[in-house]
N, C-alpha and C positions, 0 to 999 in steps of 0.2 A: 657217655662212656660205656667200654663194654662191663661186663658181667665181675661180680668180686674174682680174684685170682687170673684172671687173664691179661692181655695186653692193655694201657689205659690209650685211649685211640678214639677221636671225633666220632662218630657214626650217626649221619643224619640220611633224609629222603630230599631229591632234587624239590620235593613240595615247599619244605622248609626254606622260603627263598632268604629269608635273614640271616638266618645260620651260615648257609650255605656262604653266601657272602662274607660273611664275617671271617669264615675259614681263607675263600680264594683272597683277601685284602690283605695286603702287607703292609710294613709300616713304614713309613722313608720319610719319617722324622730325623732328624740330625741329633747326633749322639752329641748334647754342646761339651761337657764335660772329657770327653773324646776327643773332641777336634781342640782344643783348649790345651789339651796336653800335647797334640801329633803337632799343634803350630808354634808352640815351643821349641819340639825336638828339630821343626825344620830352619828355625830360624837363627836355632843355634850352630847347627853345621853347615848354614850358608856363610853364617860371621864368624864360625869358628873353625872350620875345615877337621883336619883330623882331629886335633886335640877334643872336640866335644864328638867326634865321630869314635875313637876308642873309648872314651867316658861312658856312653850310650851304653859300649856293645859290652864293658865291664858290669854295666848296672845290670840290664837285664837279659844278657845271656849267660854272663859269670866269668867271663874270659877276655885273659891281657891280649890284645894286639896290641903290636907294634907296628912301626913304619917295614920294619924288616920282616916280618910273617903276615904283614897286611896283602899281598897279592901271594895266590896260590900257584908254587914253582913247579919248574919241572920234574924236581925229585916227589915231590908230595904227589903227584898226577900218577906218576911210576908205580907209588906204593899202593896210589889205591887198586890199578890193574891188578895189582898181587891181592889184595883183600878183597877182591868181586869175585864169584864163583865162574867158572867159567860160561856156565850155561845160562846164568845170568846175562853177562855180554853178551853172549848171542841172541838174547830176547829182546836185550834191548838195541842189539843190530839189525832186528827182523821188524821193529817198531820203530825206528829210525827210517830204513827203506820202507813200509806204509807209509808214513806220516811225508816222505818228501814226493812220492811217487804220491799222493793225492796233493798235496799243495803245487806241485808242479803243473798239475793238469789247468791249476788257474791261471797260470802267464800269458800276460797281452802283451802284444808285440806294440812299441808305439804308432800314428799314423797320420796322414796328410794327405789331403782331397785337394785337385784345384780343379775351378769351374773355368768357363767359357772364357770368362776377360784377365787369366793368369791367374788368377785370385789363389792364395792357400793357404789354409787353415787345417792344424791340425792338434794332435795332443803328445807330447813327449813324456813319457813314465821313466822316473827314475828311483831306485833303491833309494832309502838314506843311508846315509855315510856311518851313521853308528847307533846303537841301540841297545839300552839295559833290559837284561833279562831278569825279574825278580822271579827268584825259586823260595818256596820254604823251607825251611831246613831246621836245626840244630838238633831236637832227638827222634826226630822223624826224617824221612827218605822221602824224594819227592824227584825221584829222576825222571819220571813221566811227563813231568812239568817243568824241565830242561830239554826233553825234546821238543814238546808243544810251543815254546817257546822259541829257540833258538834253531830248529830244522827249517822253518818257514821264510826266517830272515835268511838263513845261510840261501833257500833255494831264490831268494827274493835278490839277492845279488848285496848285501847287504854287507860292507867289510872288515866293519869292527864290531860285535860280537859283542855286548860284555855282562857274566853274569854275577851278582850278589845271592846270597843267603849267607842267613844267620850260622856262625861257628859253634861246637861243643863247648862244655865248660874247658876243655884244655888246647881251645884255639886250631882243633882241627875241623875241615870240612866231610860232608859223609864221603862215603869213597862210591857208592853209587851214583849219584849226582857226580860226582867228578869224571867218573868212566863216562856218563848220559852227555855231560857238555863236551871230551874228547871227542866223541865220536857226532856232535849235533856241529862240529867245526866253531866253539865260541873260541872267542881268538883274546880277552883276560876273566880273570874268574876272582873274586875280590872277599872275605871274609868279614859278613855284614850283614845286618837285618834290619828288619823293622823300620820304623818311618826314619830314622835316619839312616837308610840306604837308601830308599827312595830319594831325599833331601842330596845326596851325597851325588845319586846319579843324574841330578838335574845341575847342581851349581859345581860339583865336583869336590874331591878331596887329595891333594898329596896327587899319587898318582893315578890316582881316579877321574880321568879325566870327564866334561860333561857329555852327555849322550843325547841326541834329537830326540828318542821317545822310548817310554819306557814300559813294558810288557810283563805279565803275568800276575797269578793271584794273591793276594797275601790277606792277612787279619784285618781287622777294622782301621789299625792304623795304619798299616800300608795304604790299605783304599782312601782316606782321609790324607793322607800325603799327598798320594797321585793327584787328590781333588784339587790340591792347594799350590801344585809344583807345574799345574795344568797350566800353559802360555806362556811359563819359560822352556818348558819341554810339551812334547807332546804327550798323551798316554793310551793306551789301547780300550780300557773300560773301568766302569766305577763297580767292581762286580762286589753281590752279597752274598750269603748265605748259598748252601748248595739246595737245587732242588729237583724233585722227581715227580710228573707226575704220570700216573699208568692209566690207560684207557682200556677197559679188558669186557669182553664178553663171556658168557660161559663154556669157550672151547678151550679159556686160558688157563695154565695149571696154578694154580692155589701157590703150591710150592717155589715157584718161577717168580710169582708178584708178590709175593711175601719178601724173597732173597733180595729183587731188584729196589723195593721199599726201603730196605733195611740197606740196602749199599751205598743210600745215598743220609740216612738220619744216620751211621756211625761215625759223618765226616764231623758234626758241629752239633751241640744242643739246638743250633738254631735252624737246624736244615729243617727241611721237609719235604715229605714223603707223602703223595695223597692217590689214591684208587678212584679211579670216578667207573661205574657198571653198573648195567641193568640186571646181572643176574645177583640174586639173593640168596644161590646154594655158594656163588662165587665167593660170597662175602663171610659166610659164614665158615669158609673151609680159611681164606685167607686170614681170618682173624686167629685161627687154631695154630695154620702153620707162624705165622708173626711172633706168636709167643713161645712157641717150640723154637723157631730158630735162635730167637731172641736173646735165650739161654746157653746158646755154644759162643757168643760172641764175646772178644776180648774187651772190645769198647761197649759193652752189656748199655751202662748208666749214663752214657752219650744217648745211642743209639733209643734207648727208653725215654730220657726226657722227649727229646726229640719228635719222637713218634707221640708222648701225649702233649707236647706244649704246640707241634705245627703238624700235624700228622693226620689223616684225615680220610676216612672212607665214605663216599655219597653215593646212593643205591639212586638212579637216574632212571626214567621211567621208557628211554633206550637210547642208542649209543647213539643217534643224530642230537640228541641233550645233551650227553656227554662229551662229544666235540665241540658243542659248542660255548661249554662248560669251562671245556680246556683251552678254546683260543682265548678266550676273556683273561684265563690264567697267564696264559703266556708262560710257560716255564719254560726254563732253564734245558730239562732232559723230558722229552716224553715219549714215553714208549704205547703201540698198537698193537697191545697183546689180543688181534681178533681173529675169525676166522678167515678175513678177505681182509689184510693191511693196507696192500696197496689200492683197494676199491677207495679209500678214505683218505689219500694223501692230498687228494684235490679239494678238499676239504679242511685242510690244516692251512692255519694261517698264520699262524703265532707259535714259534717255540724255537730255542737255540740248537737243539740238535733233534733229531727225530728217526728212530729205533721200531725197525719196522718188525713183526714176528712173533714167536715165542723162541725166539732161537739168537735173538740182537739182544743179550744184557745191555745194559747202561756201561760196564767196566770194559765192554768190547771198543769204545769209545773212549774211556777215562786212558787208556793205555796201549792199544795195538791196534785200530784197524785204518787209521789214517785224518780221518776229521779231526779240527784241534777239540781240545775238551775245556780250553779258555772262551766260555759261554757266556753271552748274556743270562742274569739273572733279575731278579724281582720287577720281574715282568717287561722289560725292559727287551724282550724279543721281541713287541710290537714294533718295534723302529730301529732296532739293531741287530749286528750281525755275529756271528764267532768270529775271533782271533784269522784270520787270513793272510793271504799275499797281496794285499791291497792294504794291510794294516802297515807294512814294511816298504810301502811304497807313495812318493805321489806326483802326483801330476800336473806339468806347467802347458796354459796352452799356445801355440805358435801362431801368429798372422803373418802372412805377407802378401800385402793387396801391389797389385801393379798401376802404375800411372792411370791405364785406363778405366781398371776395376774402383779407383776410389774418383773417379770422375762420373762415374756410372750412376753410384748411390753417397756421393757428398750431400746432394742436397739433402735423403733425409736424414742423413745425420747432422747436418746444421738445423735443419727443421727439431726435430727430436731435443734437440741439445738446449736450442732458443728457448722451447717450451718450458723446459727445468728453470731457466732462469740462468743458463751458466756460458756468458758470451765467450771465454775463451776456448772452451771448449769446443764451440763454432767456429770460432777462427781461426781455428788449430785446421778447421779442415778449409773453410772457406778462403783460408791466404794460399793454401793452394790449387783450388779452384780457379781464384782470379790472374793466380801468376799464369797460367797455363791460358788462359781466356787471350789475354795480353799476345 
């Protein structure tokens, strides 16, 4: 820990290899007493549809739905355009166009090869037909995460739209979020939270009808829904905790990885926030600014736990340790606060998004430059991907062998098939082998 009166913050040397470890290890234990309650909440609004779906939203948001204020109308949408500043709107029209203008550039066209003897085989991509958007909501604003959400299905060809968050205690929706999903084209917008909206968007409620798969981030019991509503629907990730991790040298400014630290421990006591550097004037000046800034921040006592419960600075004996430090990690957000960022991207092999510069915060990301900010976490970049157009999308694939092409290569697939042990599976191709011989 550091010094009495400063920031309380890990501070170890890459030498410490236990430590060290002990810091990059997360926990991915199952919260049983968590999921104990989230398979309650979904069990009862698969058997009980709305009546235990307003019950829910009475208990713990504080507010009456009803069937008639349960879908959010056209007048409600109106009034929020009057409640959004104007220059608002246009920020989040100028992050609506990033966010589709880089998801569009992923579109694959479907396609079909045929060889010599007619043969074709090919892959046809298609949108799903419908798709929940979970947003967070009720005294927070989270229209960032109705566009990340619903921009990528709309550009994805995707034609029913549908998003939930939790309502106020007087059963209204924020009116940011509701201007963010106007303009991200979701096409119903439904007033609901927590695992039973999840629950709601998989088996459906009233006029909430069910959805192919459901997207975005929510609390431990939204993730634990997803986990449990997974194969009656689809869902896009099991995501935890936010996390950050910075790779910096000493050309980086102190003030710069201190702010980018602290942007991501103000989201959760549980986040984390970790520096891996060879320089030790760097570490010393980041530790000064961490606690300077520490004190202008409204979520102060988040953003503190945080930084001393998962927070963490490792003085690395030089930055080819410290990459390598950080692919093991695999986070979430990592930034290359170095003097050559790009000499080192061929060398990243692990991490949900990746923030090249001193000039690329993490919130360029969370909010306007176009990548979605729906990330692999706890570590879980080793094998997966962000939120994309491939998440909104899938793919069946197509055969069509001609007479002569499966006369061509019948026998090794009766060969092949025999092996397994599965005669009709042979015969499926050999009766037509012999009718043709005949």
């Amino acid at each position: 820990m550091f010094e009495k009166g400063s920031v309380k913050i890990k501070m170890v040397t890459s030498e410490k290899k236990e430590e060290v470890s002990a810091i990059l290890e997360r926990s991915h234990e199952l919260n049983e007493e968590a999921m104990a309650s989230t398979r309650e909440i979904v069990e009862k609004v698969r058997l009980g549809g709305m009546d235990a779906l307003f019950e829910y939203t009475k208990k713990f948001d504080g507010a009456k739905i009803i069937e008639d204020n349960f879908k959010v109308s056209k007048e409600e949408m109106v009034l929020a355009y009057e409640q959004v500043e104007d220059e608002v709107v246009e920020s989040l029209r100028r992050a609506h166009d990033n966010i589709a203008s880089f998801h569009a550039r992923q579109k694959r066209p479907s396609n079909m090869e045929t060889d010599e003897y007619g043969n074709t085989t090919g892959q046809i991509i298609r949108a799903l037909n419908r798709v929940g958007c979970y947003v967070p909501g009720g005294t927070a604003a989270y229209p960032s995460s109705v566009l990340m959400t619903a921009v990528p299905a709309k550009v994805a060809g995707v034609k029913e739209i549908v998003m939930v968050s939790p309502p106020d205690k007087d059963g209204r929706m924020n009116p940011y979020s509701l201007v963010a999903a106007d303009l991200a084209g979701v096409t119903e917008i439904y007033k609901v939270g927590g695992a039973q909206a999840v629950a709601a968007l998989a088996y459906g409620a009233g006029p909430l009808k069910p959805v192919d798969k459901i997207v975005g981030p929510g609390n431990i019991y939204v993730t634990l829904a997803k986990k449990l509503v997974y194969g009656t629907v689809d869902i896009d990730m099991l995501a935890g905790p936010s996390e950050i991790l910075v790779v910096a040298d000493d050309t980086a400014d102190p003030s710069f990885v201190a702010a980018d630290m602290l942007s991501q421990a103000e989201h959760d006591k549980l986040a984390s926030a970790i520096l891996l550097t060879d320089s030790e004037k760097l570490v010393t000046k980041v530790k000064k600014e961490l606690a300077i800034q520490l004190e202008a921040l409204s979520r102060k006592e988040i953003a503190e736990i945080s930084l001393m419960d998962n927070g963490a600075i490792i003085l690395t004996e030089n930055i080819d340790e410290a990459v390598e430090l950080a692919n093991d990690f695999a986070p979430e957000h990592m930034e290359l606060c170095l003097a050559e960022p790009f000499a080192w991207v061929g060398r990243i092999k692990n991490a949900g998004a990746l923030f090249l510069g001193n000039y690329t915060p993490e919130p360029l990301g969370d909010y306007f430059a176009g990548p979605n900010h729906v990330l692999p976490t706890s570590g879980t970049a080793r094998f997966y991907s962000p939120l994309n157009l491939d998440t909104y999308q899938k793919k069946m694939s197509l055969l069509a062998y001609t007479k002569e092409g499966l006369m061509q290569c019948g026998e090794d697939v009766v060969r092949l098939a025999t092996k397994e042990g599965l005669d009709a599976h042979a015969r499926s191709v050999s009766i037509r082998m012999d009718k043709e011989e005949k």
